[in-house]
N, C-alpha and C positions, 0 to 999 in steps of 0.2 A: 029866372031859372035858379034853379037850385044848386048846391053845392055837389049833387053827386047826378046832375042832369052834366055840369062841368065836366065831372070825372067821366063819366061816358061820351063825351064830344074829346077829347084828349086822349080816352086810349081807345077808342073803338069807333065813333063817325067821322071823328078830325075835320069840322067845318070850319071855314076862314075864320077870322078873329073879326072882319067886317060887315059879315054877315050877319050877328048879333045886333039885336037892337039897344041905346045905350042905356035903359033898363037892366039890361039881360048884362051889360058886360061892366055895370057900375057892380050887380051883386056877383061875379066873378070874388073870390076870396081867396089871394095868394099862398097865405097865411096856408088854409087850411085844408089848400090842395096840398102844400106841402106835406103836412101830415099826413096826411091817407097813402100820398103815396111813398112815401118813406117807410110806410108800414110794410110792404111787400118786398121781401129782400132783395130782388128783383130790380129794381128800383133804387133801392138807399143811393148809388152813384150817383145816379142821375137827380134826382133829389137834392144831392150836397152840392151839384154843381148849380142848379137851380138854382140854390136859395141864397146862392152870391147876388144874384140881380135884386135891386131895389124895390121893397115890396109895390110900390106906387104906380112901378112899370106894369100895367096888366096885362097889356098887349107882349108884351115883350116873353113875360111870364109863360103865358099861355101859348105862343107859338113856338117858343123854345120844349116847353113841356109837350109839346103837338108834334114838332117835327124827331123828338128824342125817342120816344116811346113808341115800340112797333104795335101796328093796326091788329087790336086783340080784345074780343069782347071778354070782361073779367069781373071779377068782384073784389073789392078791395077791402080786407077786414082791418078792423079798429082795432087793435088789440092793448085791452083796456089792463092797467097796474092788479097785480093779485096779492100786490102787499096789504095786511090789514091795519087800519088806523089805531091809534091809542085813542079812547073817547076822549071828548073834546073838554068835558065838564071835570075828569082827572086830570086834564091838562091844565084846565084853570086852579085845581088846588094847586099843583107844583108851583105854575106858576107865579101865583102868590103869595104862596109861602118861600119862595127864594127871589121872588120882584124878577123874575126877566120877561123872555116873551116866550109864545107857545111854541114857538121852533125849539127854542131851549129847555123848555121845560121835555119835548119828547125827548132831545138826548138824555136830558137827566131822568126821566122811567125809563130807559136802559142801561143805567147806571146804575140806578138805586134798588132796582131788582122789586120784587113784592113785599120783602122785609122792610124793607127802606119807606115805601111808597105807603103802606099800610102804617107806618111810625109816622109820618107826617099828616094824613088824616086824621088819625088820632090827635094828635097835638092841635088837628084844624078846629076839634070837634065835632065829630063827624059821628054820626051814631054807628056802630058796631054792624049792624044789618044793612047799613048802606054803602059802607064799608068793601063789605064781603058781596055786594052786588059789582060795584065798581072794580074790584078786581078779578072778578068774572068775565067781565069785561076787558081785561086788560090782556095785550097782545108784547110779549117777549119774546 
């Protein structure tokens, strides 16, 4: 069974926990039922009460999440980050030219602004045209 074959036995067929064959209830994924259904506001409560229990309990998991949530056939949307990334390959310039790691080096391109950023390319050696593509790229 699949991950969102789960989500629909949990909020809308609700079949025992022992009915599953142990196939079916080894690819149960507590993890990432939590997710989904923490996505629907509806949910966040019961979700945070959920995710106190020990991921390993599956049965425990899923019959808590079975008996919490009322019988409702639904859709459960993903709702995916709409922040944009700084490219990765400017992040390796920062990063090496100040030696930290690429976590750090994204605070430092919103610190250093395009002036900044475009001054240490340069110094990387970086040609002028490629330069000005990479900060085309770049998200402040």
């Amino acid at each position: 069974m699949t991950l969102f074959d789960f989500l629909n036995e949990i909020t809308y067929t609700k079949r025992d926990w022992d009915s599953f064959t142990e196939d079916e209830q080894s690819s149960f994924n507590p993890y990432m039922t939590h997710r989904f259904l923490s996505m629907y506001e509806g949910y966040i409560d019961v979700a945070n009460i959920v995710q106190k229990f020990p991921l390993t309990d599956k049965k425990l998991v899923y019959n808590t999440y079975k008996s919490l949530i009322p019988k409702k056939k639904m859709f459960l949307r993903y709702i995916k980050s709409k922040r944009k990334k700084t490219p990765e390959t400017l992040l390796n310039h920062i990063s090496e030219f100040y030696s930290v790691s690429l976590g750090e080096a994204e605070e430092y391109s919103y610190i250093l602004g395009r002036e900044g950023i475009e001054t240490i390319l340069s110094k990387r050696g970086i040609e002028e045209k490629e330069v000005k593509k990479l900060l085309k790229e770049l998200v402040i």
